[in-house]
C-alpha positions as a Markdown table, in Angstrom:
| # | Residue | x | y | z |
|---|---|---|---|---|
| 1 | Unk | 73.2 | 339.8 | -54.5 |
| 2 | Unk | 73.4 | 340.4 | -50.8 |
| 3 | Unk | 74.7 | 337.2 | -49.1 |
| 4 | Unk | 75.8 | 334.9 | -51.6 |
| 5 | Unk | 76.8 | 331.5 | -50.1 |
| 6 | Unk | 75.9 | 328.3 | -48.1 |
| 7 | Unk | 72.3 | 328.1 | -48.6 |
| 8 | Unk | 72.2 | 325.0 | -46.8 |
| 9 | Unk | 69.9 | 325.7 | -44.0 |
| 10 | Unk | 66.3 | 327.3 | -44.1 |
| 11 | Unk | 67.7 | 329.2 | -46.6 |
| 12 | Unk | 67.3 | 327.2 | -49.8 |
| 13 | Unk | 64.4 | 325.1 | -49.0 |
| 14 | Unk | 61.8 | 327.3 | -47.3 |
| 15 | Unk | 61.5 | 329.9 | -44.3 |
| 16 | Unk | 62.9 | 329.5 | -41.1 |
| 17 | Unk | 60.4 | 328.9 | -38.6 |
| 18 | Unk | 58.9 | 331.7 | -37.1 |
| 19 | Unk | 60.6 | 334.1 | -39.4 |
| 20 | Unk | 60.1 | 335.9 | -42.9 |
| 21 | Unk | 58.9 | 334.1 | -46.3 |
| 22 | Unk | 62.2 | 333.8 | -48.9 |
| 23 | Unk | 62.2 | 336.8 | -50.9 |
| 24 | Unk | 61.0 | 339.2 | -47.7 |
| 25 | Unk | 63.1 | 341.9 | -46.4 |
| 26 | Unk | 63.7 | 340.7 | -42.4 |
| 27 | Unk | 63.5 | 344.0 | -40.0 |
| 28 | Unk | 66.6 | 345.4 | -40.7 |
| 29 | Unk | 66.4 | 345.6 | -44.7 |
| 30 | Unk | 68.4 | 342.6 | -45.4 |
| 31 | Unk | 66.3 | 340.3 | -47.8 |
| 32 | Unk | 67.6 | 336.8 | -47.0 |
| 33 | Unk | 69.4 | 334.9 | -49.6 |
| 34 | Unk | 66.6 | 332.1 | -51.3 |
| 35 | Unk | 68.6 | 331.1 | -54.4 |
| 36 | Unk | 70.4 | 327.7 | -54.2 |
| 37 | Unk | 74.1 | 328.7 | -55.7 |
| 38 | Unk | 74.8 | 325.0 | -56.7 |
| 39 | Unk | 74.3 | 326.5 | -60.2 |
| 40 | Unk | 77.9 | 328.5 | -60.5 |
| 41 | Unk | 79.5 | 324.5 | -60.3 |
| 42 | Unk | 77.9 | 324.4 | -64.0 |
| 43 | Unk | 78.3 | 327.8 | -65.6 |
| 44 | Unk | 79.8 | 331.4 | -65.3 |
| 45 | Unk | 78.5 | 334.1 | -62.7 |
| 46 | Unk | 77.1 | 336.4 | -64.8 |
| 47 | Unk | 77.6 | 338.8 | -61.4 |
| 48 | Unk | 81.2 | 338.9 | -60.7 |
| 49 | Unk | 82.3 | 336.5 | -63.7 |
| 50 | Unk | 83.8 | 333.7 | -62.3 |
| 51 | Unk | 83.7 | 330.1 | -64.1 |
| 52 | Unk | 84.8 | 327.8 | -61.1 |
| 53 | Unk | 84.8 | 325.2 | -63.9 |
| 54 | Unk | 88.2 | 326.6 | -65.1 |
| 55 | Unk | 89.3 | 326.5 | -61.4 |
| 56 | Unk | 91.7 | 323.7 | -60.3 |
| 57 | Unk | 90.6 | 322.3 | -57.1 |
| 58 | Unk | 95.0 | 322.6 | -56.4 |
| 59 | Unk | 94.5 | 326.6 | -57.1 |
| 60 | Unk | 92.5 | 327.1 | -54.5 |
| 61 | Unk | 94.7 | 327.5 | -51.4 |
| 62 | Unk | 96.7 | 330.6 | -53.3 |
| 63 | Unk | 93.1 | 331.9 | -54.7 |
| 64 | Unk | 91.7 | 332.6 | -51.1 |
| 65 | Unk | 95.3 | 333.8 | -50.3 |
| 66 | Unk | 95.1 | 336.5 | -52.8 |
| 67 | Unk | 91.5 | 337.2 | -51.7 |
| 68 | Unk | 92.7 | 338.2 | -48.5 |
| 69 | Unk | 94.6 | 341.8 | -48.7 |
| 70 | Unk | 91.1 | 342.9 | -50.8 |
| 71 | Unk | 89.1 | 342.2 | -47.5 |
| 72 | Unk | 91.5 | 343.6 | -45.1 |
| 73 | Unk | 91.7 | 346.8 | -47.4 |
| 74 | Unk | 87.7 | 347.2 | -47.4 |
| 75 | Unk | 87.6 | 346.4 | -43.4 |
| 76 | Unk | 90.2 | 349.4 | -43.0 |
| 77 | Unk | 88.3 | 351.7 | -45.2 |
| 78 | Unk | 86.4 | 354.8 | -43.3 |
| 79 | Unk | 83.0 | 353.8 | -43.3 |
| 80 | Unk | 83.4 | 350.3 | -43.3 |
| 81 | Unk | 80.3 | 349.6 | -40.7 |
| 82 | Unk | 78.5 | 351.7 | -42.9 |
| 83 | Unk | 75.5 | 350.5 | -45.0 |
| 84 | Unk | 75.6 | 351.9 | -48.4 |
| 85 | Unk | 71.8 | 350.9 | -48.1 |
| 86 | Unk | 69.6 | 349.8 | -46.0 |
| 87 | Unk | 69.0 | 346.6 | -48.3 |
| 88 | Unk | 72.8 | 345.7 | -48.6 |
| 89 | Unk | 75.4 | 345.0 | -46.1 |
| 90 | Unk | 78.3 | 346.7 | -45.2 |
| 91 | Unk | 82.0 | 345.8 | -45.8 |
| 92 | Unk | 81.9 | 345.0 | -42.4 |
| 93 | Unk | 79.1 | 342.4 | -42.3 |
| 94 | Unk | 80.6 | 340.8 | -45.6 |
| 95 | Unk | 83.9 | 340.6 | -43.8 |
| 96 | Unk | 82.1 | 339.4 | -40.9 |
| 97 | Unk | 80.2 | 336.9 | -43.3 |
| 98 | Unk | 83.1 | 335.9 | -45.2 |
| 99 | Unk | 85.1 | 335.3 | -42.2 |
| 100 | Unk | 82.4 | 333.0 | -40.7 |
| 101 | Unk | 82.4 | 330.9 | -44.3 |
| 102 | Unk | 85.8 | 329.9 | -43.9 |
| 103 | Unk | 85.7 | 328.5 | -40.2 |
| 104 | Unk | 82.3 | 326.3 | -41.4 |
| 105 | Unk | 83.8 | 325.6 | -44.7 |
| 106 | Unk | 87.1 | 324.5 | -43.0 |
| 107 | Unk | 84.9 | 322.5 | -40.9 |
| 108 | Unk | 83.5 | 320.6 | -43.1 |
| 109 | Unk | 86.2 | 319.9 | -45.1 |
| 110 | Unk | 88.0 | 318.2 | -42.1 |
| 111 | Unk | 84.7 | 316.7 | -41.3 |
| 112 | Unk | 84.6 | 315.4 | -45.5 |
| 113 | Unk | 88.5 | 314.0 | -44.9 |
| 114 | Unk | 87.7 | 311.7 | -42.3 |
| 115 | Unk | 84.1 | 310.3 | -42.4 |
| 116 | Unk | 82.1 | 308.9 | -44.8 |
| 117 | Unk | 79.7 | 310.6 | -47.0 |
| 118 | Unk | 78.5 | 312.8 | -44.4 |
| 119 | Unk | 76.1 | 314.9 | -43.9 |
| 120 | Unk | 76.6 | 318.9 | -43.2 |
| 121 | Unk | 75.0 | 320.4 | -40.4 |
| 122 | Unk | 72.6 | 323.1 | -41.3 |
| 123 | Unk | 73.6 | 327.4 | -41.1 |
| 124 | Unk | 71.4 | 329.6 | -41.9 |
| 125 | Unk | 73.6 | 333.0 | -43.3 |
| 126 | Unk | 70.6 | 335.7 | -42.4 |
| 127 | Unk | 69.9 | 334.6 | -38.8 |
| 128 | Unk | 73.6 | 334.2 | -38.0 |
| 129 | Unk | 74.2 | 337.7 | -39.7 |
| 130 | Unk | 71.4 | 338.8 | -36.9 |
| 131 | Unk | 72.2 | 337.1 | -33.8 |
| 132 | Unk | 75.8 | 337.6 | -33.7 |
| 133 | Unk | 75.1 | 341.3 | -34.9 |
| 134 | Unk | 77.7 | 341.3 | -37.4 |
| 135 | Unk | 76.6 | 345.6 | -37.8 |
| 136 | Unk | 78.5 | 346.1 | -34.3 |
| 137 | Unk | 81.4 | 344.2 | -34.7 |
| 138 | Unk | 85.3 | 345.7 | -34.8 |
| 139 | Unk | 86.0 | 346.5 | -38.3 |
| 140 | Unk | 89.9 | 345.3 | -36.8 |
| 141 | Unk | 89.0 | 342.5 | -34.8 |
| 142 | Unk | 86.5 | 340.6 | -38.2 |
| 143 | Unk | 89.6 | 341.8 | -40.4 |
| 144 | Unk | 92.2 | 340.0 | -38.1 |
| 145 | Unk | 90.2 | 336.8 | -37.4 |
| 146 | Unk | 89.3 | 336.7 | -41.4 |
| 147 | Unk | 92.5 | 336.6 | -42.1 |
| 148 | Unk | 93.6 | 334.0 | -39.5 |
| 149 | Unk | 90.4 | 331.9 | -40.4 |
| 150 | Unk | 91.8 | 332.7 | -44.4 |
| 151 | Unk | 94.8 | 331.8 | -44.0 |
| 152 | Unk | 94.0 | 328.2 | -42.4 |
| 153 | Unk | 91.0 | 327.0 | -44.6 |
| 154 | Unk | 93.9 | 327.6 | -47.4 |
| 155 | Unk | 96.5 | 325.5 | -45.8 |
| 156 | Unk | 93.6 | 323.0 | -45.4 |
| 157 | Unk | 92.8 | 322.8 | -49.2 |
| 158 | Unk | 96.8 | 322.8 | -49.7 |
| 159 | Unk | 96.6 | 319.7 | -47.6 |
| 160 | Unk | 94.2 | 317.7 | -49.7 |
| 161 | Unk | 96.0 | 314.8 | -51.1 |
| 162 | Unk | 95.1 | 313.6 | -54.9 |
| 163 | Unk | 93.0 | 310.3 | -53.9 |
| 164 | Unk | 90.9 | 312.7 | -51.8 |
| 165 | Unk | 89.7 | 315.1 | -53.9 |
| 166 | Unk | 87.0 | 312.6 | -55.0 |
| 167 | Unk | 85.3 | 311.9 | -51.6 |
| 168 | Unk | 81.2 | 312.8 | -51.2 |
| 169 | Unk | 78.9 | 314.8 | -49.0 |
| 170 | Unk | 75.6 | 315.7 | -48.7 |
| 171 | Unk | 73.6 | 318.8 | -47.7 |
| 172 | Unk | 71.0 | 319.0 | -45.9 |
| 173 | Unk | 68.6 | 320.1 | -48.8 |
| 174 | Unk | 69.4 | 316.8 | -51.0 |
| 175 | Unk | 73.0 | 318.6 | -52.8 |
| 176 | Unk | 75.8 | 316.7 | -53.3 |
| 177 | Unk | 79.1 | 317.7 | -53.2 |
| 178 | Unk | 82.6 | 315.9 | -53.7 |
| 179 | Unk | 85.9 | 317.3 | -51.8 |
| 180 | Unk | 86.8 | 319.3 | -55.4 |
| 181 | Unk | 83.2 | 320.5 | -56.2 |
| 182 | Unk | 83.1 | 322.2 | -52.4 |
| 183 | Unk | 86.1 | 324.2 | -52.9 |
| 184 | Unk | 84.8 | 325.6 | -56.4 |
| 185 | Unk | 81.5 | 326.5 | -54.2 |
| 186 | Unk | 83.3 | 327.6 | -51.7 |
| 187 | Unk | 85.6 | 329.9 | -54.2 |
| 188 | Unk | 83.6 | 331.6 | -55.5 |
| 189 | Unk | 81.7 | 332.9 | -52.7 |
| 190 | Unk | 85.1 | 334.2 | -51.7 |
| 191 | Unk | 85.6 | 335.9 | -54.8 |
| 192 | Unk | 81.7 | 337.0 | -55.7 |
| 193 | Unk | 82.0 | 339.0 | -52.5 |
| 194 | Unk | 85.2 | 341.1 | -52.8 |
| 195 | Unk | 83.1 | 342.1 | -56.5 |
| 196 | Unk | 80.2 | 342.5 | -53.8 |
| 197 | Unk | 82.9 | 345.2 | -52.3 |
| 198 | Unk | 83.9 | 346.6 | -55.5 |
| 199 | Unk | 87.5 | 344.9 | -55.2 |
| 200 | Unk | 89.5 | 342.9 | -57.5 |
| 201 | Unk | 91.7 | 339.6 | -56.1 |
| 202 | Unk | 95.2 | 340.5 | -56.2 |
C-alpha cells in the first residue's frame, strides 16, 4: 500500500479530471491510492495489523504521541529522500504525507466540534503529493513540522469531551463518520504507515 489514507476526494470515487484512471501509475511511478479505507473501522488490517475496533477513541492522543519518535527516526535516516522504488514513496514523502494528515485531520476535527453535521472538503493525497513536491522537501524541516502538527492534533483528541465523541460528519463520497469513528480512521493511517517504513510505535 503506497498512500494509505483520506480517500475523500477524486480518489475514492473516480479519476481526477484531466488525470490518470484509479489503478494507473501517474508519471512519476506512484499509482494513486483507489481503495476506500472505511473498511479497517470494521475489521483488522491484514497489512500492518491494526484492529482500530479495540482502539479507545481516549487512547488516541498518546497513540499518535508514540507514533512520533518512529517518524522522526526514519526522516533522519541517510537516504531518507530516497525511493526504494520507483512505485513507492520515500520516508520522506510519507513523512511529508503523514505530516499533511494531521493538519487536515486536526481540521476537521475542530471543524466536527463546532458545526453541525458537516461536510469535509475534498483532498486528493496523489495530486497534493505532486504539486507540493513532497520528493524535494527537507528531510529536517517535514520531520520538525510533523512533529509540531503531531503533537497538536493529539492535544486536540485529548480535548474531546465525552458528550462529543458522538457528533456526525460526512464525506464527500457519501461516508459517514462520528467524532470517535474519525480518530480510529485517522489512527490507523498513522500507524499503517510507520509499518509502511518498517518501524514499530514505541
Amino acid at each position: 500500500m503506497t498512500d494509505t489514507i483520506v480517500p475523500d476526494g477524486p480518489v475514492p470515487g473516480g479519476p481526477v479530471p484531466g488525470g490518470p484512471a484509479p489503478g494507473s501509475p501517474v508519471p512519476d511511478g506512484i499509482v494513486p491510492d483507489g481503495k476506500d479505507w472505511t473498511w479497517v473501522l470494521d475489521e483488522a488490517c491484514p497489512e500492518c495489523g491494526l484492529d482500530t475496533r479495540g482502539v479507545a477513541p481516549a487512547e488516541v492522543g498518546d497513540r499518535v504521541r508514540a507514533a512520533l519518535p518512529g517518524y522522526r527516526a526514519a526522516l533522519a535516516a541517510p537516504g531518507a529522500a530516497r525511493r526504494p522504488d520507483p512505485a513507492t514513496w520515500s520516508a520522506l514523502e510519507y513523512g511529508c504525507h503523514v505530516r499533511d494528515v494531521f493538519r487536515i485531520f486536526d481540521e476537521r476535527l475542530a471543524l466536527m466540534l463546532r458545526a453541525e453535521d458537516p461536510e469535509f472538503a475534498n483532498w486528493d493525497q496523489d495530486v497534493t503529493a505532486r504539486e507540493d513536491r513532497y520528493d524535494l522537501q527537507d528531510p529536517a524541516v517535514v520531520a520538525a513540522e510533523l512533529v509540531d502538527a503531531g503533537e497538536r492534533i493529539a492535544a486536540s483528541w485529548d480535548a474531546v469531551r465525552p458528550d462529543q465523541w458522538d457528533r456526525p460528519a460526512r464525506r464527500g463520497d457519501g461516508s459517514v463518520f462520528t467524532v470517535a469513528t474519525l480518530s480510529r480512521y485517522f489512527l490507523h493511517d498513522v500507524e499503517h504507515h510507520l509499518h509502511d517504513l518498517g518501524v514499530a510505535p514505541r
